[in-house]
C-alpha positions as CSV (number, residue, x, y, z in Angstrom):
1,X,236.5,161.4,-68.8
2,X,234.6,157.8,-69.5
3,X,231.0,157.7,-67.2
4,X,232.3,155.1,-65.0
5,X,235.3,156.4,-64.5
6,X,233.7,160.2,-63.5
7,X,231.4,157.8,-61.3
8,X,234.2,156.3,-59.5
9,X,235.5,160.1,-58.6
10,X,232.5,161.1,-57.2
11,X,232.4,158.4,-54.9
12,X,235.7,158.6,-53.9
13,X,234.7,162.4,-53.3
14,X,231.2,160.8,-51.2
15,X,233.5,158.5,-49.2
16,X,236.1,161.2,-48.2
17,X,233.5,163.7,-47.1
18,X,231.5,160.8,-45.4
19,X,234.8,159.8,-43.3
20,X,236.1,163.4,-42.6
21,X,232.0,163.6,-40.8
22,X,232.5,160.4,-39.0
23,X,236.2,161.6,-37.7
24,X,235.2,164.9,-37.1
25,X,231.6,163.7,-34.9
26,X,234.2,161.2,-33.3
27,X,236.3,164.0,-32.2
28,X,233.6,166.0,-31.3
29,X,232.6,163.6,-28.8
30,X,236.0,162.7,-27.4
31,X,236.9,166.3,-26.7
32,X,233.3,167.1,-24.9
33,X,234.3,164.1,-23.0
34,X,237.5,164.6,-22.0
35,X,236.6,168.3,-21.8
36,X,233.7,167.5,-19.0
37,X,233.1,169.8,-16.3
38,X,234.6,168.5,-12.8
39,X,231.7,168.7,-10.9
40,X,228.2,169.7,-11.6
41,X,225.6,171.7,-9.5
42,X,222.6,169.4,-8.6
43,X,220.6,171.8,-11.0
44,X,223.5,171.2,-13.5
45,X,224.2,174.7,-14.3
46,X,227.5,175.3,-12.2
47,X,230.5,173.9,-14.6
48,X,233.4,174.2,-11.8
49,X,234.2,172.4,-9.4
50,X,234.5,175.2,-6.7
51,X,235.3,175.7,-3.1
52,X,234.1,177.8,0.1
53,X,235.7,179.7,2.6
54,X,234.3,179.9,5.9
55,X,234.4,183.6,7.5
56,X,235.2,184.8,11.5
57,X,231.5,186.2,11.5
58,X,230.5,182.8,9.8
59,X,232.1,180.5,12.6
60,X,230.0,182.2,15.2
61,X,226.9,182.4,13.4
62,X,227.3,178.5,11.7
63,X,228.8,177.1,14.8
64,X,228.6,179.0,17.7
65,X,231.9,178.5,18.8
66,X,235.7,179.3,19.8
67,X,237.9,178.2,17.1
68,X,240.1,175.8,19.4
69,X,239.1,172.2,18.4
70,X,240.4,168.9,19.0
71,X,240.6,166.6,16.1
72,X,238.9,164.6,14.9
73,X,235.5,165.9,15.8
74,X,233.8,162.5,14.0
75,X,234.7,159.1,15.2
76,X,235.5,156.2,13.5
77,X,238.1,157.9,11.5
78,X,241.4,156.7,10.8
79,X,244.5,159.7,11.1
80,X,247.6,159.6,8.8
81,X,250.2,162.8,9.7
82,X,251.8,163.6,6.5
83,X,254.5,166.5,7.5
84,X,253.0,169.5,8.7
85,X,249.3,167.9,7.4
86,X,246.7,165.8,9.6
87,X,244.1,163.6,7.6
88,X,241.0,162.1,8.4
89,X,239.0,159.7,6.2
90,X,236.5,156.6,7.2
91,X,237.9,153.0,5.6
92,X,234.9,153.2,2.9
93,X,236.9,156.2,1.2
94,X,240.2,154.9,2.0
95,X,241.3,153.9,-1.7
96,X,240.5,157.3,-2.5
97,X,241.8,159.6,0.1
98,X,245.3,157.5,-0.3
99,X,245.2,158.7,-3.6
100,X,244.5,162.1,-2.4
101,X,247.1,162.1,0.5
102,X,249.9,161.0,-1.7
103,X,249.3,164.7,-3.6
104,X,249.8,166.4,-0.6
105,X,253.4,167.0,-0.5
106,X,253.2,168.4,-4.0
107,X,250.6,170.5,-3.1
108,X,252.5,171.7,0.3
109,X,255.3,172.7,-2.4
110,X,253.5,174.6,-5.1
111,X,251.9,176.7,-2.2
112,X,255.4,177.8,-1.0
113,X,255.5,179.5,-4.2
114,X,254.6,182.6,-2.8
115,X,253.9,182.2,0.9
116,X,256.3,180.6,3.5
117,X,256.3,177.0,4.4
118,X,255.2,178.0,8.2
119,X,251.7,178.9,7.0
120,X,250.9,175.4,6.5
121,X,251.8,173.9,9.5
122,X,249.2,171.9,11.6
123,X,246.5,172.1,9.3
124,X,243.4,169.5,10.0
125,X,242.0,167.9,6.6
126,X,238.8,166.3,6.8
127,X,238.3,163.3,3.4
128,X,234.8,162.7,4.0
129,X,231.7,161.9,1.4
130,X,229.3,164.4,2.8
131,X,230.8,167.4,4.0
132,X,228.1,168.1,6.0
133,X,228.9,165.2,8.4
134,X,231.7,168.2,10.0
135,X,229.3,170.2,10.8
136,X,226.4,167.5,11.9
137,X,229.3,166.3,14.3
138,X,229.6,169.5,16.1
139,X,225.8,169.9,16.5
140,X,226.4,173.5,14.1
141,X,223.6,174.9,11.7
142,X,226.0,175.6,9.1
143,X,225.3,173.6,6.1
144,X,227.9,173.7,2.6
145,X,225.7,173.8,-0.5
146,X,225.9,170.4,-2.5
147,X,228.1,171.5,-5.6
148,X,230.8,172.4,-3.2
149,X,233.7,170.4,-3.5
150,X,235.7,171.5,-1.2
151,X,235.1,174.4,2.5
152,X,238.0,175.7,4.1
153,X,237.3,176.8,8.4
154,X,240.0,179.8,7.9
155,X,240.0,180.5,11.9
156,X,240.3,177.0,12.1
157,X,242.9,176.3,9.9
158,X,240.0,173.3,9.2
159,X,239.7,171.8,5.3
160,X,237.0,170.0,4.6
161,X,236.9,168.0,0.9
162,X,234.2,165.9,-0.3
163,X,234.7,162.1,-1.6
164,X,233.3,159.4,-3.6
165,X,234.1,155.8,-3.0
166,X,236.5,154.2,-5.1
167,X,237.4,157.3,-7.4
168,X,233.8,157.4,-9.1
169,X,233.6,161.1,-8.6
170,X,234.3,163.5,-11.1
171,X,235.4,165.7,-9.1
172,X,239.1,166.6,-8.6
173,X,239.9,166.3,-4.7
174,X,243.9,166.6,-4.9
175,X,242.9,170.2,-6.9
176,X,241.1,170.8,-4.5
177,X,243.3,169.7,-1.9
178,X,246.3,172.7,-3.2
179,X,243.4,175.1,-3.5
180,X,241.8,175.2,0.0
181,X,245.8,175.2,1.3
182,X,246.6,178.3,-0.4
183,X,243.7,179.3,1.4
184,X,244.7,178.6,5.1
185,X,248.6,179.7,4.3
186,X,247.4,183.4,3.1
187,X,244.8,183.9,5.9
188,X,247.4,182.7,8.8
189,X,249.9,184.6,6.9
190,X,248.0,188.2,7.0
191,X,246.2,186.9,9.8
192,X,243.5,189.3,10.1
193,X,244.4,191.4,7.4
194,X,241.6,191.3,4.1
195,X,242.3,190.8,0.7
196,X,239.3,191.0,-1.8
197,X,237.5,188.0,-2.4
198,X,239.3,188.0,-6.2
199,X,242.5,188.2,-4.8
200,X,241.9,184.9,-2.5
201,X,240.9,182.7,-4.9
202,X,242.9,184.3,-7.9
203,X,246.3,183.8,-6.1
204,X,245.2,180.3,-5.0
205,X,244.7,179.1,-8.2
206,X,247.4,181.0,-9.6
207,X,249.9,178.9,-7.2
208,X,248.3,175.7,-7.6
209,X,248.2,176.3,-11.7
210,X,244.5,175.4,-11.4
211,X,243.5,176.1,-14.8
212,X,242.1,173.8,-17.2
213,X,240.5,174.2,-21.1
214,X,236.9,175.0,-19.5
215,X,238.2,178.6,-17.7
216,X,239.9,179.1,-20.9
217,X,236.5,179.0,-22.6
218,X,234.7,180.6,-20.6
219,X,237.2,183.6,-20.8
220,X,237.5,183.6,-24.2
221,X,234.1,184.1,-25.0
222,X,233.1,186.5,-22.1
223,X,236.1,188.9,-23.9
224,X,234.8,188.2,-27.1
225,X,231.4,189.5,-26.7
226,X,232.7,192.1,-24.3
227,X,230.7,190.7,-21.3
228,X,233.9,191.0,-19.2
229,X,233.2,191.3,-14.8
230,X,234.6,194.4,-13.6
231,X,236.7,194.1,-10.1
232,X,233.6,194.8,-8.4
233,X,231.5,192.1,-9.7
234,X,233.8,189.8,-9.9
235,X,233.8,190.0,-5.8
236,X,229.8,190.0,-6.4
237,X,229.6,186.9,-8.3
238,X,231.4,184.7,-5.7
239,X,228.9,182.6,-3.7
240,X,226.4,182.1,-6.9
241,X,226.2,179.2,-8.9
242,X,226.1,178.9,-13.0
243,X,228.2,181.0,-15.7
244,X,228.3,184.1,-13.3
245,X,230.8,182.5,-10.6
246,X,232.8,180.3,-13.4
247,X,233.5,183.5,-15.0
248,X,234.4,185.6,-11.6
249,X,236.8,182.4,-11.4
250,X,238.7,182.5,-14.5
251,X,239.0,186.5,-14.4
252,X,240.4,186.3,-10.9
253,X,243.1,183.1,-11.9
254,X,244.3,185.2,-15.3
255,X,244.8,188.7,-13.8
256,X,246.6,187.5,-11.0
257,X,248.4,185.5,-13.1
258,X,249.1,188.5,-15.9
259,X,250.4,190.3,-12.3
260,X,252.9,187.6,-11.5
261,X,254.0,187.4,-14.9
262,X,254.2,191.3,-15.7
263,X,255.5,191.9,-12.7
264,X,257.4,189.3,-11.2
265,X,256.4,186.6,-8.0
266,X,258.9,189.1,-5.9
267,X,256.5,191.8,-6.4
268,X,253.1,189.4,-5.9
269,X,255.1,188.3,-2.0
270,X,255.8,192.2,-1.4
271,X,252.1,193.2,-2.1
272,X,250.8,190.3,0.3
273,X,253.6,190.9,3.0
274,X,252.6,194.5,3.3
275,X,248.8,193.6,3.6
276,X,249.8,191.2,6.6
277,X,251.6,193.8,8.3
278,X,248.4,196.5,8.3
279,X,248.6,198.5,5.1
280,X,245.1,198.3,3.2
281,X,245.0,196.3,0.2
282,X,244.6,199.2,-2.6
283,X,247.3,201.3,-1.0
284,X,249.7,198.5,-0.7
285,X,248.9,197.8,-4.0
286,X,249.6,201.3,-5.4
287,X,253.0,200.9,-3.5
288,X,254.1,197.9,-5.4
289,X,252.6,197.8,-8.8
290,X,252.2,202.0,-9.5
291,X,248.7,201.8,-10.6
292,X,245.3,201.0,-8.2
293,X,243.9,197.6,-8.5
294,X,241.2,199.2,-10.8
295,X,244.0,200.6,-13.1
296,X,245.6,197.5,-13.6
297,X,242.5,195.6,-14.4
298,X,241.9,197.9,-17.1
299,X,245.1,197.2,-18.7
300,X,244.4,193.7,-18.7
301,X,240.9,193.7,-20.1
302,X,242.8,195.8,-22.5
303,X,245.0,192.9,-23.3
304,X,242.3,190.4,-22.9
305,X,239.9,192.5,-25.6
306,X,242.9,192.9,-28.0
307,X,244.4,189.4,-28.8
308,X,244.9,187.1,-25.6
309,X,241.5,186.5,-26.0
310,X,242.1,185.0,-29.0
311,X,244.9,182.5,-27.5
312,X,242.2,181.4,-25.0
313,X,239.6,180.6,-27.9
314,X,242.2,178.3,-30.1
315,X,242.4,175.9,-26.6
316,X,238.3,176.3,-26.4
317,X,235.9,173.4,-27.3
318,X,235.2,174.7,-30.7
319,X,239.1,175.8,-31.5
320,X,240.6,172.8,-30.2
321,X,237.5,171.0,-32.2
322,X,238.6,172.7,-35.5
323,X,242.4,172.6,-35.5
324,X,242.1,168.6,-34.8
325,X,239.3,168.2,-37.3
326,X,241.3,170.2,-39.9
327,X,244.7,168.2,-39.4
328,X,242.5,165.2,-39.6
329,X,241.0,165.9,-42.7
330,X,244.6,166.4,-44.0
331,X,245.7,163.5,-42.7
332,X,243.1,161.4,-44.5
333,X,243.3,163.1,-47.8
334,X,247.1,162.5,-47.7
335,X,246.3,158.4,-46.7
336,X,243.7,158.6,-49.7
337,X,246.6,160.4,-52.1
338,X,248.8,157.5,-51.0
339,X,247.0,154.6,-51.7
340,X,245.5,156.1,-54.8
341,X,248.9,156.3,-56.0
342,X,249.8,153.0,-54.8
343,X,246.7,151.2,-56.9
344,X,248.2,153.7,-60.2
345,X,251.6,152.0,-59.7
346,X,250.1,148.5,-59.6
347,X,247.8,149.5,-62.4
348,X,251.0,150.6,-64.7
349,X,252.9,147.6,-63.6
350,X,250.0,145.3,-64.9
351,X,250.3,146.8,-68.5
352,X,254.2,146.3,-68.5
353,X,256.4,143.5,-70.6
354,X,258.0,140.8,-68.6
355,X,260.9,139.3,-69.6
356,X,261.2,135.5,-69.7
357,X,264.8,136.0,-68.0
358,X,263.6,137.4,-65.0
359,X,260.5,135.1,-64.6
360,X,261.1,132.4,-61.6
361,X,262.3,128.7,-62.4
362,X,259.0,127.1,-61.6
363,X,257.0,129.9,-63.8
364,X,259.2,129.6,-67.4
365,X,257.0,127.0,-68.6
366,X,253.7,128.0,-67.3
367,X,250.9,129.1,-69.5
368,X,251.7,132.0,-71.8
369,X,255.6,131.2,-71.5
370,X,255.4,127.7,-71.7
371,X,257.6,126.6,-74.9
């Protein structure tokens, strides 16, 4: 092969390698983007956006009180009653709590998945920037932690969801908004019945499909280096901030999950019905799916450890990085092929006879054919 000609490959080469690096750091960056956690602990280690719920015990001790309100308990507010569902929200949030409201009958719906549409009637929602503004109305003590996005008052039947004006939060309100209702429907459904702390918020987001690619990550790599929670500390991890409680979260949302699908949502409505009429959680859970909660779990980590984990990595940062950066790559290589061949073509055409007959009029008699 002549010099220049071996020099011209190996800068071809350069030049594809060099734009596959540039593609691949521009994807890099629009994935972590897009791929953003929804709301950030002021220390910046939490990577959820996440919600509390506020216990019997913790209504007397935060606020001192009966739970009998009347609403709203902050003035200034303007009301809109959207079916069974009373909002709250100043003017200065208005643009965003409209955007909010207008998810509320979707959310109302994907809730009735597996509890009864009675559960969420007459619930109080509070659209407020500070949460804390609730509490500092009733003179209580309580006081929500900053990175919560959301609280739900159980006894109450009270939802509390913090705002930013004009949508510049990154937080996801109308999530949050299905989340804490799937709250309020399975507490005034088993009344005072208990479910574990896993079962609460896995069901909840199980119902509201409140899964996203960060869970999915953090799953996936928790079952890869077999740093799965057992049941128990899963329930443990709940009220801490950083890996910890995003992992609790994303075990709770895929077992339940794994239940509904394994099982059937019929099966998922028998286990809750018998908890709200008096039968303890593991025993009514023995009744329905044959196995202690314990028992199933173990199946599932089973699963999990086996080969689902590997479905959770491919929608991870770093899979969803590589399979875009490797069809990428082959879509340039294929662009580079193309026009490669395209300059060839024009190259051969250049070295080919014309024939005078099938020259234009106005070209017959121009330099080399002129006569």
């Amino acid at each position: 092969m002549p010099q220049s000609q071996s020099w011209h490959c190996k800068y071809q080469m350069g030049c594809v390698m060099k734009y596959i690096i540039n593609i691949a750091m521009i994807l890099l960056l629009s994935i972590t983007a897009i791929a953003m956690p929804l709301d950030a602990s002021a220390q910046g280690t939490q990577t959820e956006t996440l919600s509390l719920n506020i216990t019997d015990t913790q209504v007397e001790e935060w606020m001192g009180r009966e739970s009998r309100l009347s609403h709203p308990v902050m003035d200034g507010l303007e009301k809109r009653d959207l079916s069974t569902l009373h909002f709250y929200f100043s003017k200065e949030y208005g643009q965003r709590a409209e955007a909010v409201m207008a998810t509320a009958q979707k959310a109302r719906e994907k809730n009735m998945r597996f509890l009864p549409a009675e559960t969420l009637e007459d619930v109080n929602i509070y659209l407020i920037g500070n949460i804390n503004m609730y509490f500092d109305a009733l003179g209580s003590k309580g006081r929500a932690p900053d990175w919560a996005a959301g609280l739900t008052i159980l006894r109450d039947g009270v939802i509390l969801i913090r705002l930013a004006p004009n949508g510049t939060s990154k937080i996801e309100p109308e999530m949050t908004l299905a989340h804490e209702l799937n709250h309020v429907a399975l507490r005034r459904f088993a009344q005072n019945n208990e479910f574990p702390h896993w079962f609460y918020e896995g069901l909840a987001m199980t119902a509201t499909e409140d899964w996203n690619i960060n869970r999915a990550e953090t799953l996936a790599k928790a079952a890869m280096a077999g740093q799965l929670l057992d049941l128990a500390a899963i329930d443990n991890a709940f009220g801490k901030i950083g890996t910890i409680v995003d992992l609790a979260y994303a075990e709770s949302a895929h077992f339940v999950s794994w239940l509904a699908k394994e099982n059937g949502d019929d099966a998922v409505k028998k286990l809750i019905a018998d908890v709200a009429t008096g039968t303890p959680f593991d025993k009514a859970f023995i009744q329905t799916f044959g196995r202690s909660p314990e028992a199933a779990f173990s199946v599932w980590h089973q699963n999990m450890s086996r080969g689902e984990n590997l479905l959770a990595s491919i929608f991870s940062h770093d899979g969803l990085f590589f399979m875009i950066s490797v069809f990428a790559a082959f879509g340039l290589m294929a662009a580079l092929w193309r026009k490669s061949a395209v300059r060839k073509a024009r190259m051969n055409a250049m070295n080919q006879d014309i024939s005078e007959a099938v020259l234009p009029g106005n070209l017959k008699s121009f330099g080399p054919f002129r006569s």
